[in-house]
Phi, psi and omega in degrees: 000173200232118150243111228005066158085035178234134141253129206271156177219115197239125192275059194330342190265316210278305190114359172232196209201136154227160185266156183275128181293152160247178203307329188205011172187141211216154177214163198206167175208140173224104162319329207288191180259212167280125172244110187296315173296283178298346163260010182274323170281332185290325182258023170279301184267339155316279167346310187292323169290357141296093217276358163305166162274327159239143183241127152231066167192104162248152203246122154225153184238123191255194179262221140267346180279013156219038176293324192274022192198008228259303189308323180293312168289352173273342173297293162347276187297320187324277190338311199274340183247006176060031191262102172310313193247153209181119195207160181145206184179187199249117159267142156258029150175161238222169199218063179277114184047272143245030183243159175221097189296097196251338187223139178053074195288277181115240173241147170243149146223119203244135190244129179229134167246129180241093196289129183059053190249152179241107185235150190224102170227158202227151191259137170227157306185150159250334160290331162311283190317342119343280163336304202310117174265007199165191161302304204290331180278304171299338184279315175282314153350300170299290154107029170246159164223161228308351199256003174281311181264144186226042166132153181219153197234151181221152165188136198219144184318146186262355176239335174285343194231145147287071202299356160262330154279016191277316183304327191260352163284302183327302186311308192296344186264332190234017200280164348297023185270128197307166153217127159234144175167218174183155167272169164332143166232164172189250185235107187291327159324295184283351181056038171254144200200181191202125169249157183250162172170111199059243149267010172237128212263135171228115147243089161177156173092216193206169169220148180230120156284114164273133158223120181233224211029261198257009171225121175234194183249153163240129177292128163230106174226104198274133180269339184100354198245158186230136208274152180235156162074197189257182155299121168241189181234126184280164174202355110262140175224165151190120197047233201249024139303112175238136194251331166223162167236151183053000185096060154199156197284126204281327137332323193261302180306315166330308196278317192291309170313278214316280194288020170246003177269113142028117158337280198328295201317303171331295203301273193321002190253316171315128219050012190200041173247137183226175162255165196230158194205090183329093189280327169246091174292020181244017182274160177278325199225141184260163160221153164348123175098329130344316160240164194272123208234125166192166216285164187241110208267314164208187128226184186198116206296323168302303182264005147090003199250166175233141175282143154218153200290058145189183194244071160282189170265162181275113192084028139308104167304124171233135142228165209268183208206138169234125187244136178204157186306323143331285194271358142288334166292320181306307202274344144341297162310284169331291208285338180278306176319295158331313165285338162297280195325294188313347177266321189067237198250353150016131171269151169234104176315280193181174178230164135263098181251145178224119181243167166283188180256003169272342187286206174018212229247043132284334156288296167312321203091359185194147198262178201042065160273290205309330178259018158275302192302332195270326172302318213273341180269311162272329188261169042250160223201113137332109143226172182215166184174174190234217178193107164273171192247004171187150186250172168217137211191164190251167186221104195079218170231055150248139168276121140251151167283080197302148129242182222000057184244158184256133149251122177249088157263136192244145167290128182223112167327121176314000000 
């Protein structure tokens, strides 16, 4: 059948489905179960539909139902699709073209060729992150440094690691250079999850990609949310506790948004207000994509004050936020538009999106938006991608760890 300029071709004895390629970038779903054979033709005929001459990057994301065979399929794929460099982790649902395999995940794998590009990746540590003193230690780690690279796409176990302070070591060594990705997802009994990076399966750590030479990356990181009320200025703080805005009790501001809002408006708000938190006061006009989104933990009508799931500051531009399958959509839309104008006539190699696992059609109500919406707007495009237990994606020019956020990262000619 024919979907936005995709044609799906589905081979029924094998369990899978692939997109017919384009020029630099091709993404597959393999339904089935492990097959030693069948999957050495599937990713045999991926490869041929791939109309570069060389690929050099593949992404793959498995389910759990293949962790135990999980070394063999990446020898596999590696061998049979010709993939040097071969990176991902393990989901319980998965992201191919527009589709988003939400159930019965299997495996996904996106094959990219990225011409004149120097990608480099490296497996890390929860004792590195431990370790880390400074800028200077991951660039020796690495053995890059910020002018090497034009950006790293990652992905990490979410239990084994601190994945925020591995992100606040990352900034101090590379920021402004984006990092997108997202952790693992897997088998929440056992809290078990899997990163990949070639031929070797880690449940634990992380892998970081560097993509530098003729290619870098551009960022989409929707947070979901649509801004309510006006901007303010904090003015008293302390630690995540914020006690007045504009020079009035922060609670009574809160209360004041809340209630200029629409009856309709309320009833969606409820449960579902957050705060947005300015990372660059030196912009003229703030937008969408500005703040840093993050939860409003309590309040308290007496002491006039609100807790929030972060450490703002004193004289931080704040406005408060509401997320819903509406205002993920909205802000979804906006930000993909945005990145089309700013890109121009730019090629876009292929993407990777890492959505949350709050996403997709438990939010919405219908399964593929985000990676439909990222087609119809960007594409058509290879992309693969996973459902993560966290994104990771920049606000300004700092990477935060995000929840219910879609991260989009695309390889784009230099």
């Amino acid at each position: 059948m024919w979907s936005n300029g995709w044609t799906l071709a589905g081979l029924a004895n094998s369990g899978m489905w692939c997109e017919v390629s384009i020029e630099f970038s091709i993404a597959a779903h393999w339904a089935g179960k492990f097959e030693e054979t069948a999957l050495q033709q599937w990713a045999e005929s991926l490869r041929r539909q791939l109309a570069a001459p060389h690929v050099s990057l593949g992404l793959v994301f498995m389910s759990p139902k293949f962790f135990k065979h999980a070394k063999e399929v990446l020898e596999i794929i590696r061998v049979h699709s010709q993939i040097p460099l071969l990176a991902g982790c393990s989901s319980q649902a998965l992201i191919v073209g527009e589709q988003e395999v939400e159930e019965n995940a299997g495996l996904t794998v996106g094959l990219y060729a990225l011409p004149g590009a120097d990608l480099r990746a490296f497996h890390f540590t929860q004792e590195q992150v431990e370790e880390a003193n400074g800028p200077g230690y991951w660039r020796l780690e690495t053995g890059l440094e910020p002018q090497q690279t034009n950006g790293w796409l990652a992905f990490i176990d979410p239990f084994h690691i601190d994945s925020e302070g591995w992100l606040r070591g990352w900034n101090e060594a590379y920021a402004p250079l984006l990092v997108m990705g997202g952790l693992a997802s897997g088998d929440f009994n056992e809290q078990s999850t899997q990163i990949y990076l070639n031929g070797d399966v880690f449940e634990e750590g992380g892998v970081a990609i560097a993509v530098g030479g003729e290619v870098r990356l551009a960022g989409v990181t929707s947070q979901g949310c649509t801004p309510i009320g006006q901007t303010w200025t904090l003015t008293k703080v302390e630690q995540n506790i914020i006690h007045e805005i504009g020079n009035r009790p922060a609670y009574e501001v809160l209360a004041e948004t809340f209630n200029r809002l629409t009856p309709e408006e309320q009833k969606k708000a409820r449960g579902n207000l957050f705060i947005g938190l300015v990372v660059n006061e030196y912009l003229d006009d703030f937008h969408r994509g500005d703040f840093l989104i993050r939860n409003l933990l309590g309040a308290d009508a007496r002491s006039g004050s609100i807790a929030v799931g972060a450490l703002p500051r004193l004289g931080q531009t704040v406005q408060f936020q509401r997320r819903s399958a509406a205002a993920a959509t909205e802000d979804m839309q906006e930000l993909l538009t945005r990145t089309r104008r700013q890109l121009g006539e730019a090629m876009i190699y292929g993407g990777c999106l890492c959505c949350c696992n709050g996403r997709g059609k438990n939010l919405f109500g219908h399964p593929n938006h985000d990676a439909q919406m990222v087609q119809q707007r960007l594409g058509p495009i290879g992309l693969a991608g996973f459902f993560c237990n966290g994104e990771i994606g920049p606000v300004g020019e700092k990477n935060f760890l995000h929840g219910y956020t879609a991260s989009l990262a695309l390889f784009v000619k230099k």
